[in-house]
mmCIF file of the N, C-alpha and C atoms, coordinates in Angstrom:
data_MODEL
# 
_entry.id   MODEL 
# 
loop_
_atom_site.group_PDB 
_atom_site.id 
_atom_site.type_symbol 
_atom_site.label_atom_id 
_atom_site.label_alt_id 
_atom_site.label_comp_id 
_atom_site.label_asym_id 
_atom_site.label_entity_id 
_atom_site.label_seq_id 
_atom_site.pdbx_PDB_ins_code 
_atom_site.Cartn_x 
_atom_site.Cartn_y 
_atom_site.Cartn_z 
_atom_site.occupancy 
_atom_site.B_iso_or_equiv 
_atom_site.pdbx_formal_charge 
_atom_site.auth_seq_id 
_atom_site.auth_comp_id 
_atom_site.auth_asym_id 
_atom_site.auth_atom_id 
_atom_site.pdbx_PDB_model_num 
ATOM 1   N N  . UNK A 1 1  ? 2.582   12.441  -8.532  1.00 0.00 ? 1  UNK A N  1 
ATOM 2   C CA . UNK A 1 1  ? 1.583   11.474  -8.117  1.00 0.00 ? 1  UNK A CA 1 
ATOM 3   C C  . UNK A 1 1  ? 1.893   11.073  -6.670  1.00 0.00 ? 1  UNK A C  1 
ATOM 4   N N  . UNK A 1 2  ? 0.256   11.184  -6.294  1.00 0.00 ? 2  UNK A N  1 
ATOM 5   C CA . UNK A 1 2  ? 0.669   10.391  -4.764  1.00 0.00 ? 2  UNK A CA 1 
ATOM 6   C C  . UNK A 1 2  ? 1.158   9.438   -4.248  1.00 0.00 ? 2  UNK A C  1 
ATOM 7   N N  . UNK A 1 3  ? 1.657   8.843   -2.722  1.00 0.00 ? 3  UNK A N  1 
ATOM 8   C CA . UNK A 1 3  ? 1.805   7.218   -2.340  1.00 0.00 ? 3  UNK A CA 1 
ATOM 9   C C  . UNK A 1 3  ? 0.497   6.572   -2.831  1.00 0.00 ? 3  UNK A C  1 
ATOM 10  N N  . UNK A 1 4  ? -0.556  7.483   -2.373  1.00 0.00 ? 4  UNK A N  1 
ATOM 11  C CA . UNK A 1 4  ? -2.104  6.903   -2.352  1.00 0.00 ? 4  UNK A CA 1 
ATOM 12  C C  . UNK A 1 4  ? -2.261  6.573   -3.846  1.00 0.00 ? 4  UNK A C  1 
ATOM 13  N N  . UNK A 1 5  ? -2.112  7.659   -4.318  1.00 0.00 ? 5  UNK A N  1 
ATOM 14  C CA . UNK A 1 5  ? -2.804  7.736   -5.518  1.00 0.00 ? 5  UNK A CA 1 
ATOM 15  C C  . UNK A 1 5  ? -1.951  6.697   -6.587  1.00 0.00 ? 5  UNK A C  1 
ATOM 16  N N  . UNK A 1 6  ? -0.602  6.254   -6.450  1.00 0.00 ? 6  UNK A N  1 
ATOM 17  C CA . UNK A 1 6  ? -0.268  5.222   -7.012  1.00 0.00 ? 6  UNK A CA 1 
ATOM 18  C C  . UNK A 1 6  ? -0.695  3.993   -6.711  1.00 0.00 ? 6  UNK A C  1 
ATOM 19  N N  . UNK A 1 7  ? -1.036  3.836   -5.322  1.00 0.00 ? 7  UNK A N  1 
ATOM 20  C CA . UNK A 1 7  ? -1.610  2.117   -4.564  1.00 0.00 ? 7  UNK A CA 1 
ATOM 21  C C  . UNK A 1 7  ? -2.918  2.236   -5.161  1.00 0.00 ? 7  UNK A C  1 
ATOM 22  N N  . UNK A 1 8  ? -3.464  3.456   -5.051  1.00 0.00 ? 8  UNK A N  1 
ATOM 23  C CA . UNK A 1 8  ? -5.218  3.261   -6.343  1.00 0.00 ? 8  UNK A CA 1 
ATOM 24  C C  . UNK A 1 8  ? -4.922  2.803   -7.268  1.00 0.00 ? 8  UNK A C  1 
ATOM 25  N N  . UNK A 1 9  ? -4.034  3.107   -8.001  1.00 0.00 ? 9  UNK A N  1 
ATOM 26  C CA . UNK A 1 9  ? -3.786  2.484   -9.595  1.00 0.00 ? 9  UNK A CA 1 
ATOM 27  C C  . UNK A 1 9  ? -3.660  1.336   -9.505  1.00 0.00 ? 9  UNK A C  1 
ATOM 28  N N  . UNK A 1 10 ? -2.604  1.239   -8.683  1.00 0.00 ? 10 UNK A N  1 
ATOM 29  C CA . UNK A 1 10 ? -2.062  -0.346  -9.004  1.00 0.00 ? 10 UNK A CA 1 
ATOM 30  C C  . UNK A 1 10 ? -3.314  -1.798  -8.388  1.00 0.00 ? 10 UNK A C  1 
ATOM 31  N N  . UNK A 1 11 ? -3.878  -1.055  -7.335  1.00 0.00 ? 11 UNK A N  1 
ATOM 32  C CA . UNK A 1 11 ? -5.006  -1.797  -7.273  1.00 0.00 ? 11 UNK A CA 1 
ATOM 33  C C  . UNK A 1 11 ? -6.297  -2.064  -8.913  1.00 0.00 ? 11 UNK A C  1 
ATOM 34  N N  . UNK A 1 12 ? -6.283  -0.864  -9.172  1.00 0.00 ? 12 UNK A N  1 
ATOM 35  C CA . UNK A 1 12 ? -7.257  -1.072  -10.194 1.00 0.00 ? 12 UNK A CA 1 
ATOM 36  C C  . UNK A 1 12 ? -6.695  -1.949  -11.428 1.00 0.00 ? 12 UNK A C  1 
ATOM 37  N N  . UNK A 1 13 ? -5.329  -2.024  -11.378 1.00 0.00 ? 13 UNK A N  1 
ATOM 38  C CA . UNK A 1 13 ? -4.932  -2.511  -12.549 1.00 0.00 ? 13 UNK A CA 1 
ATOM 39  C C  . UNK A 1 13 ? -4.437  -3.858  -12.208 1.00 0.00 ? 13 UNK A C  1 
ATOM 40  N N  . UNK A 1 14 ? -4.211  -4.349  -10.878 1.00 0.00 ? 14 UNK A N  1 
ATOM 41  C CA . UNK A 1 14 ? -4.681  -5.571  -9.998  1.00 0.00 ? 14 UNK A CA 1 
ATOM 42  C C  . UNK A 1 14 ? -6.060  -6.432  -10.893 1.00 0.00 ? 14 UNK A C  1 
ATOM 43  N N  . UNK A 1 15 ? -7.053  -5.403  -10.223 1.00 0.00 ? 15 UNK A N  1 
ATOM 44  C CA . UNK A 1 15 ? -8.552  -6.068  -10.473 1.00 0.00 ? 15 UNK A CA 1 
ATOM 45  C C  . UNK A 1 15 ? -9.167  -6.369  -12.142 1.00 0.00 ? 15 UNK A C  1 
ATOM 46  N N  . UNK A 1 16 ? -8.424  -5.127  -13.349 1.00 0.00 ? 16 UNK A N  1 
ATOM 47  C CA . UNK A 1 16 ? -8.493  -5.361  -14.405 1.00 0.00 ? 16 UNK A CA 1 
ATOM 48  C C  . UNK A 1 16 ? -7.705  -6.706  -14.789 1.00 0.00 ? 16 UNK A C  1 
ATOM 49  N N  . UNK A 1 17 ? -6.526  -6.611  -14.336 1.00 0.00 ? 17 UNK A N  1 
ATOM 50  C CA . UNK A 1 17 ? -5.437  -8.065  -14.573 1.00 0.00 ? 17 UNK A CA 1 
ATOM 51  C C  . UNK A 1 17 ? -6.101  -9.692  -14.168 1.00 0.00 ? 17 UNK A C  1 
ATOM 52  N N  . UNK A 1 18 ? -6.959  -9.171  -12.955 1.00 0.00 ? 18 UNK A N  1 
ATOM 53  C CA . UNK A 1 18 ? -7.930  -10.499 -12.378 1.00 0.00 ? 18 UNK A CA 1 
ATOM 54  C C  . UNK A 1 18 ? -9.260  -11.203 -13.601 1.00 0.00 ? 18 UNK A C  1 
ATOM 55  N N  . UNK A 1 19 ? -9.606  -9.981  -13.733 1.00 0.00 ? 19 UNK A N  1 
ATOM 56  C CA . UNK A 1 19 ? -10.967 -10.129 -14.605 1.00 0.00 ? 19 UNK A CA 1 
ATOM 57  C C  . UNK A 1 19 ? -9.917  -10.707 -16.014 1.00 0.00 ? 19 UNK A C  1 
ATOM 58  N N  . UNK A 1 20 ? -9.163  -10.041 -16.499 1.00 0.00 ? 20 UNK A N  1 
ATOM 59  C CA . UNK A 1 20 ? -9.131  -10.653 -18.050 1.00 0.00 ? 20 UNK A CA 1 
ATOM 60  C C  . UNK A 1 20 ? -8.271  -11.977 -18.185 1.00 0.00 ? 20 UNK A C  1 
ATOM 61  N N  . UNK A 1 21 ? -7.707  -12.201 -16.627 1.00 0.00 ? 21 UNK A N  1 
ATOM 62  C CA . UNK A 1 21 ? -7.439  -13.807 -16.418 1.00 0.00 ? 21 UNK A CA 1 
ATOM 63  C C  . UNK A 1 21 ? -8.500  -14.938 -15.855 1.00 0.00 ? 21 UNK A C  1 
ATOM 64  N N  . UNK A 1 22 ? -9.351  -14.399 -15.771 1.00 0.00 ? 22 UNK A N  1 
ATOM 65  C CA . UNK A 1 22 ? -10.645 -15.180 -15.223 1.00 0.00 ? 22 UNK A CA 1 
ATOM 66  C C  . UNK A 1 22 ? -10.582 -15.408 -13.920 1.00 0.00 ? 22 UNK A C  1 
ATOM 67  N N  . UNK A 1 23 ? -9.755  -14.896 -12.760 1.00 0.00 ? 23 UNK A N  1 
ATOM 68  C CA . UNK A 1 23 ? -9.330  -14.871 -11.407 1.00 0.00 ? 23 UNK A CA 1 
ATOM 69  C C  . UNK A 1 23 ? -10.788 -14.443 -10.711 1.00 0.00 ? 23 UNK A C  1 
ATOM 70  N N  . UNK A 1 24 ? -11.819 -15.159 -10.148 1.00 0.00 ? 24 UNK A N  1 
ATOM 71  C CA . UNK A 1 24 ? -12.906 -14.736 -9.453  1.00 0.00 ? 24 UNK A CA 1 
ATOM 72  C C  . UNK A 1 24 ? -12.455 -13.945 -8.150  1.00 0.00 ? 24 UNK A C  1 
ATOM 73  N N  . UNK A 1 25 ? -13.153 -12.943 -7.966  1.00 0.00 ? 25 UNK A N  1 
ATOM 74  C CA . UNK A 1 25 ? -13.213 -11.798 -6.824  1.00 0.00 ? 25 UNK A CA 1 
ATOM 75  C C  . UNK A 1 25 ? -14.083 -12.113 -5.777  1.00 0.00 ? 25 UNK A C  1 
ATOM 76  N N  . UNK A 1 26 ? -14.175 -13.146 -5.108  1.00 0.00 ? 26 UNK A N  1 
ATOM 77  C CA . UNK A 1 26 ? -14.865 -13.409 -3.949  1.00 0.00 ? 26 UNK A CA 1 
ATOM 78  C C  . UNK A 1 26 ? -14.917 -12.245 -2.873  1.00 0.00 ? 26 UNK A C  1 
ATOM 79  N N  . UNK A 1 27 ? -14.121 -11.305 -2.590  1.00 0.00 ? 27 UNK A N  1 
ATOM 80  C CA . UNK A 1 27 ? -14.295 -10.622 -1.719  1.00 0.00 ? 27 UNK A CA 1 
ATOM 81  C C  . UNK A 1 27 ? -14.719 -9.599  -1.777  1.00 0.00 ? 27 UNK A C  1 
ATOM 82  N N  . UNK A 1 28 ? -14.894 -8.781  -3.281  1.00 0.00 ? 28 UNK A N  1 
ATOM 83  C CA . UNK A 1 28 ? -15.993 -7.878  -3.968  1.00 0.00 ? 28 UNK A CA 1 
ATOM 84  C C  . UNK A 1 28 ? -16.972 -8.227  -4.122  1.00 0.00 ? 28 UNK A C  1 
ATOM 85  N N  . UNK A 1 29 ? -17.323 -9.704  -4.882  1.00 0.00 ? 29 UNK A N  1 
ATOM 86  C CA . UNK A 1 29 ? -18.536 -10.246 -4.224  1.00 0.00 ? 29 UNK A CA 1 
ATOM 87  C C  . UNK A 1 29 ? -19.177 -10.202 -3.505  1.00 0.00 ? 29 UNK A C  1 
ATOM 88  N N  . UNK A 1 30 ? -19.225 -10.611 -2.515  1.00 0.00 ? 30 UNK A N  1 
ATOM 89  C CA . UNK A 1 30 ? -19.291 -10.396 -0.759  1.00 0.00 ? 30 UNK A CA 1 
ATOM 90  C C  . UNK A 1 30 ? -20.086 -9.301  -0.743  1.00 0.00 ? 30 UNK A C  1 
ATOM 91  N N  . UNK A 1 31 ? -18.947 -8.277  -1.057  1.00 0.00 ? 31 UNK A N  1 
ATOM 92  C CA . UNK A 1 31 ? -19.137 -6.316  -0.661  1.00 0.00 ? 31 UNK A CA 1 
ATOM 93  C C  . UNK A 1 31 ? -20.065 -6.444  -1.452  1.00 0.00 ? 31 UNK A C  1 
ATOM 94  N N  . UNK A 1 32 ? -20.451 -6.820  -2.527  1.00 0.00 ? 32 UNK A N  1 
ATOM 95  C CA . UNK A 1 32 ? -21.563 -6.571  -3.753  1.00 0.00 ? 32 UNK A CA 1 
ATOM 96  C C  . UNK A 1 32 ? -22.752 -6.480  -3.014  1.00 0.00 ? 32 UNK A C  1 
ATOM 97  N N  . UNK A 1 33 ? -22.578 -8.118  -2.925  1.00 0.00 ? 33 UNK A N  1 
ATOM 98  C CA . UNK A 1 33 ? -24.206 -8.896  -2.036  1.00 0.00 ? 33 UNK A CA 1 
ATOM 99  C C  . UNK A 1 33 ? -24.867 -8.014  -1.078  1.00 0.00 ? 33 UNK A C  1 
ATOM 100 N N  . UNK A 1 34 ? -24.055 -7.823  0.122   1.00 0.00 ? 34 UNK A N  1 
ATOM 101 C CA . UNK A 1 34 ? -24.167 -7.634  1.566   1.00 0.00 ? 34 UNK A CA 1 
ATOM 102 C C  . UNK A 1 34 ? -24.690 -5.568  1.058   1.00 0.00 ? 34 UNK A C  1 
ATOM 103 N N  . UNK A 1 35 ? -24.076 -4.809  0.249   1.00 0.00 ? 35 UNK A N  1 
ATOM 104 C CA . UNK A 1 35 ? -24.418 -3.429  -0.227  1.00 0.00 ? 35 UNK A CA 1 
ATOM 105 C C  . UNK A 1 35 ? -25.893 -3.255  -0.937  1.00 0.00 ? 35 UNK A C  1 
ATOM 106 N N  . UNK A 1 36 ? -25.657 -4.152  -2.231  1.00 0.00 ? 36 UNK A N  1 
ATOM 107 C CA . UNK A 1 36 ? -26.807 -4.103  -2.966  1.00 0.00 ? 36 UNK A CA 1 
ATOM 108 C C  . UNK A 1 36 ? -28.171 -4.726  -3.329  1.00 0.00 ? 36 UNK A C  1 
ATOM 109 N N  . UNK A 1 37 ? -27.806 -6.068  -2.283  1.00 0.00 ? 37 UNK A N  1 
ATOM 110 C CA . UNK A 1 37 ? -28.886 -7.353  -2.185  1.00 0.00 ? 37 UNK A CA 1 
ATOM 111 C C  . UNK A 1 37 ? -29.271 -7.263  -0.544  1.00 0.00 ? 37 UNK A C  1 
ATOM 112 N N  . UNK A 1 38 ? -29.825 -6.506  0.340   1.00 0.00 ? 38 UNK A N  1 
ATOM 113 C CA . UNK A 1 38 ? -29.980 -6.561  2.006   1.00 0.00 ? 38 UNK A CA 1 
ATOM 114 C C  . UNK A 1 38 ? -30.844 -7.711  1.967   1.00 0.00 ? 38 UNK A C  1 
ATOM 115 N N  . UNK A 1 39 ? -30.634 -8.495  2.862   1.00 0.00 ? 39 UNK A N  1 
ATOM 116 C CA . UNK A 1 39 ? -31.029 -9.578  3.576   1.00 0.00 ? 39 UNK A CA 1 
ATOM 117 C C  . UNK A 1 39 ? -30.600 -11.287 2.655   1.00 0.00 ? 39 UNK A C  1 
ATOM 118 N N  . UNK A 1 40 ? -29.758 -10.546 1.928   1.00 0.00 ? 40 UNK A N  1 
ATOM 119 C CA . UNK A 1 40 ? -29.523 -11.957 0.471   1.00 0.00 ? 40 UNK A CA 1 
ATOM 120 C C  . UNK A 1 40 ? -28.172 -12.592 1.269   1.00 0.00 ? 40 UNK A C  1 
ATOM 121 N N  . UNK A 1 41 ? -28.235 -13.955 1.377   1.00 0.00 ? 41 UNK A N  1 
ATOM 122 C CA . UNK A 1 41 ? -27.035 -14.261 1.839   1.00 0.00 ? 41 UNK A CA 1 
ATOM 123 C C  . UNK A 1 41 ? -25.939 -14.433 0.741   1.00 0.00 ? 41 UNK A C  1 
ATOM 124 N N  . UNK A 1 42 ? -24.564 -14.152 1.004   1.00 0.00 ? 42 UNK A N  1 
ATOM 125 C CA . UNK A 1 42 ? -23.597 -14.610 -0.443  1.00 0.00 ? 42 UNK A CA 1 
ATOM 126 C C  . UNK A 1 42 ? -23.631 -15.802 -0.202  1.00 0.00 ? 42 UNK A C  1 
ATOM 127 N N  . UNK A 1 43 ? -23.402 -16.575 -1.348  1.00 0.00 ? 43 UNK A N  1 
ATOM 128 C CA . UNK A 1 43 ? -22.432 -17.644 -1.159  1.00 0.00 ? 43 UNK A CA 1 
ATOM 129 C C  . UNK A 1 43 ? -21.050 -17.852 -0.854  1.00 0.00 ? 43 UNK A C  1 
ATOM 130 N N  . UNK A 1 44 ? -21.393 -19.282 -0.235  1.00 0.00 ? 44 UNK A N  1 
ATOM 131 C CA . UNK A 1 44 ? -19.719 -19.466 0.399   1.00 0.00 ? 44 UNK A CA 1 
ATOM 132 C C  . UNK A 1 44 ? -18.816 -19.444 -0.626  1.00 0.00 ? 44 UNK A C  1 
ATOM 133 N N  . UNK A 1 45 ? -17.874 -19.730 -0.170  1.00 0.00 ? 45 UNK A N  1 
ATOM 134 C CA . UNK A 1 45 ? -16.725 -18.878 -1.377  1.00 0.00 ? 45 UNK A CA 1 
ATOM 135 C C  . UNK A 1 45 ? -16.796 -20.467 -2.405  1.00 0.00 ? 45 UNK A C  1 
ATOM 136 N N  . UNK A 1 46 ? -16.766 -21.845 -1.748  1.00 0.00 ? 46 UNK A N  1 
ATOM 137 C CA . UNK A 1 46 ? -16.318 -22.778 -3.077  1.00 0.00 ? 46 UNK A CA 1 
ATOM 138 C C  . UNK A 1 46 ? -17.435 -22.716 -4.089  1.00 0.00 ? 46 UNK A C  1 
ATOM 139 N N  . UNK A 1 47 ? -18.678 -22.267 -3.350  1.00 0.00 ? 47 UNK A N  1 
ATOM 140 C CA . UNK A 1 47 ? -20.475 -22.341 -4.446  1.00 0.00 ? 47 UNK A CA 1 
ATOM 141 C C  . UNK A 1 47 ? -19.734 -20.814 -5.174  1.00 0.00 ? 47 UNK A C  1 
ATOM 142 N N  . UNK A 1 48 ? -19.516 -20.317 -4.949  1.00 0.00 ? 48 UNK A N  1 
ATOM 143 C CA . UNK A 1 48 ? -18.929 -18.845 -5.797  1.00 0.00 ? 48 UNK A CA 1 
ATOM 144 C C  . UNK A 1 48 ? -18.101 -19.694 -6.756  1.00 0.00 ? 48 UNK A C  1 
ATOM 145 N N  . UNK A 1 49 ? -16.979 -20.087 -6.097  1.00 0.00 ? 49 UNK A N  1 
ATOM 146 C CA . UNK A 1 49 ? -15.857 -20.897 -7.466  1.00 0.00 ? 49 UNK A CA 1 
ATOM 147 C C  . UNK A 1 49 ? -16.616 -21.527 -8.310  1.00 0.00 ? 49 UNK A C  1 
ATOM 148 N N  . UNK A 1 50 ? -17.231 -22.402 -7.876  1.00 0.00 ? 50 UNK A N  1 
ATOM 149 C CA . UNK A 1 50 ? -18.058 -23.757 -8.850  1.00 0.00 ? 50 UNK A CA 1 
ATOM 150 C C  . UNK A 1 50 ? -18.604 -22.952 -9.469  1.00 0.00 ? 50 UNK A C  1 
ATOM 151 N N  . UNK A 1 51 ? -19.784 -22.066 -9.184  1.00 0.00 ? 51 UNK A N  1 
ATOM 152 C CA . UNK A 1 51 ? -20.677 -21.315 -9.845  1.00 0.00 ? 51 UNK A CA 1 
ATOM 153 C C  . UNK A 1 51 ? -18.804 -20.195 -11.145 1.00 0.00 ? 51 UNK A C  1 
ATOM 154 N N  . UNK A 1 52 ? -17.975 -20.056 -10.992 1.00 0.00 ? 52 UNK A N  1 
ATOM 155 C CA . UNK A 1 52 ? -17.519 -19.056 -11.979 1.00 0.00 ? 52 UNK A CA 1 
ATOM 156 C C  . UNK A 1 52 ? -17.101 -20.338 -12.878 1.00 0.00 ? 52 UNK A C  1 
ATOM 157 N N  . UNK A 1 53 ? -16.304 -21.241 -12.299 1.00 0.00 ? 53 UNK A N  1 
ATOM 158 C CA . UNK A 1 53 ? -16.326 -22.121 -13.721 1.00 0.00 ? 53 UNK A CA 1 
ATOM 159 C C  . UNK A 1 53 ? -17.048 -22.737 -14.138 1.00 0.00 ? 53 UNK A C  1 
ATOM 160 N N  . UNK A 1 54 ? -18.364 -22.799 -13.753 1.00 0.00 ? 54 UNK A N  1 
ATOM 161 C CA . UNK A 1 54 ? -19.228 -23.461 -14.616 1.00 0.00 ? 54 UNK A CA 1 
ATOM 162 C C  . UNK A 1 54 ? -19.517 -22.445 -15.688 1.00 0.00 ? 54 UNK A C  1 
ATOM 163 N N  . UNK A 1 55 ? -19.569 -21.000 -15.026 1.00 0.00 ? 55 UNK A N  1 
ATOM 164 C CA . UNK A 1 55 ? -19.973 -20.110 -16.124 1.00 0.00 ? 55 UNK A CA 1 
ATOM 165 C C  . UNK A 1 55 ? -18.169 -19.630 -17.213 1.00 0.00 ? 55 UNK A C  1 
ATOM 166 N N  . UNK A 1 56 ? -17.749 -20.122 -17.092 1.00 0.00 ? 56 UNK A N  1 
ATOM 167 C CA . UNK A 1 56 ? -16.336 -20.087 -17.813 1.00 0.00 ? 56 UNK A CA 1 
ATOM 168 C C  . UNK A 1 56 ? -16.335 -20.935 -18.832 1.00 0.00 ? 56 UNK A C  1 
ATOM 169 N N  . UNK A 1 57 ? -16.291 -22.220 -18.287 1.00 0.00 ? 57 UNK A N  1 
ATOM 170 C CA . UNK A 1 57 ? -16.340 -23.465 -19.218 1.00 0.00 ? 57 UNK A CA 1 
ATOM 171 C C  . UNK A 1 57 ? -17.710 -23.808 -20.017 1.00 0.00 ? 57 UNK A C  1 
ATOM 172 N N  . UNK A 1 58 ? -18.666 -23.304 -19.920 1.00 0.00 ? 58 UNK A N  1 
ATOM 173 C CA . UNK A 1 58 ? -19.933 -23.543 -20.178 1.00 0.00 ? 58 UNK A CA 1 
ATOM 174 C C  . UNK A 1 58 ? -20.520 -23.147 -21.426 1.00 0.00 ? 58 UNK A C  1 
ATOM 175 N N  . UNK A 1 59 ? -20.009 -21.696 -21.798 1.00 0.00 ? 59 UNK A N  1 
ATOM 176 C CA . UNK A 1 59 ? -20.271 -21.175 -23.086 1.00 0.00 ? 59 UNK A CA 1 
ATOM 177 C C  . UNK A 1 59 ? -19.075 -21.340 -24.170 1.00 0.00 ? 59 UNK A C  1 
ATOM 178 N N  . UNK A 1 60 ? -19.236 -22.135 -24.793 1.00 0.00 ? 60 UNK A N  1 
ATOM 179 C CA . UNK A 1 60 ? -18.368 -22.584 -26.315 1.00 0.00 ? 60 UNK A CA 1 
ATOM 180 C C  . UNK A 1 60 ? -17.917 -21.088 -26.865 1.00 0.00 ? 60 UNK A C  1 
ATOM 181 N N  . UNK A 1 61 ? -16.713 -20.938 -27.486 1.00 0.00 ? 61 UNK A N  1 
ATOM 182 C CA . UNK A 1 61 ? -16.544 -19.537 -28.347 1.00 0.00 ? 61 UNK A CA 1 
ATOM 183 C C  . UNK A 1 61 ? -16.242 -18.210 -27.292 1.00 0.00 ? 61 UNK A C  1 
ATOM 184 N N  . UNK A 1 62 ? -16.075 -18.687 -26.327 1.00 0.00 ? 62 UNK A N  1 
ATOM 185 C CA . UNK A 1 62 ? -16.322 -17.807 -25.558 1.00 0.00 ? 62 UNK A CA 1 
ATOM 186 C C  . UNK A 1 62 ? -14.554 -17.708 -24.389 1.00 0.00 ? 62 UNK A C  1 
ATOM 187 N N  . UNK A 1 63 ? -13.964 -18.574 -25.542 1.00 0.00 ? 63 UNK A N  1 
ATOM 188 C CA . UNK A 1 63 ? -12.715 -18.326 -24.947 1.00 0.00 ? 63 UNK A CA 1 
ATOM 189 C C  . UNK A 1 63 ? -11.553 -18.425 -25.931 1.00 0.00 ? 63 UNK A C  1 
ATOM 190 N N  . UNK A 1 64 ? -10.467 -17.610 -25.954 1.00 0.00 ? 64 UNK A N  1 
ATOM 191 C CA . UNK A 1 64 ? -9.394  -17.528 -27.178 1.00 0.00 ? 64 UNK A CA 1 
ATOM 192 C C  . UNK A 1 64 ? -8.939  -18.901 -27.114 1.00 0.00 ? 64 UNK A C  1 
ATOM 193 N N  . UNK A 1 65 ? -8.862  -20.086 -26.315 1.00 0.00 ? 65 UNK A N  1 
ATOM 194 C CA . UNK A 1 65 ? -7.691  -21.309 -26.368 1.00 0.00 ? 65 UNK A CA 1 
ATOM 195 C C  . UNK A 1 65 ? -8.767  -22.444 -26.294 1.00 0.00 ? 65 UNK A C  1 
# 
């Protein structure tokens, strides 16, 4: 295995480790918006935060604790 091809992994398993801790990705975000939405502005990063825990805390059952 490569240098590269190990820093790919460990990135991806970075971003899996983010998502199943509820860690919001503001800066994929971003890349999302600005790629797949042209002329959509993102939000600033704290309306991004507010906006993930509202959607975190918001749905009952929807968390193991």
């Amino acid at each position: 295995m490569t240098l590269e091809a190990i820093r790919a992994a460990m990135r991806r398993a970075a971003h899996v480790a983010r998502r199943i801790i509820g860690v919001p990705d503001y800066d994929r975000y971003v890349t999302h918006v600005l790629a797949a939405h042209p002329g959509r502005e993102p939000m600033s990063r704290d309306e991004f935060e507010q906006v993930r825990l509202h959607d975190k805390y918001s749905r009952p059952g929807q968390r193991c604790c």
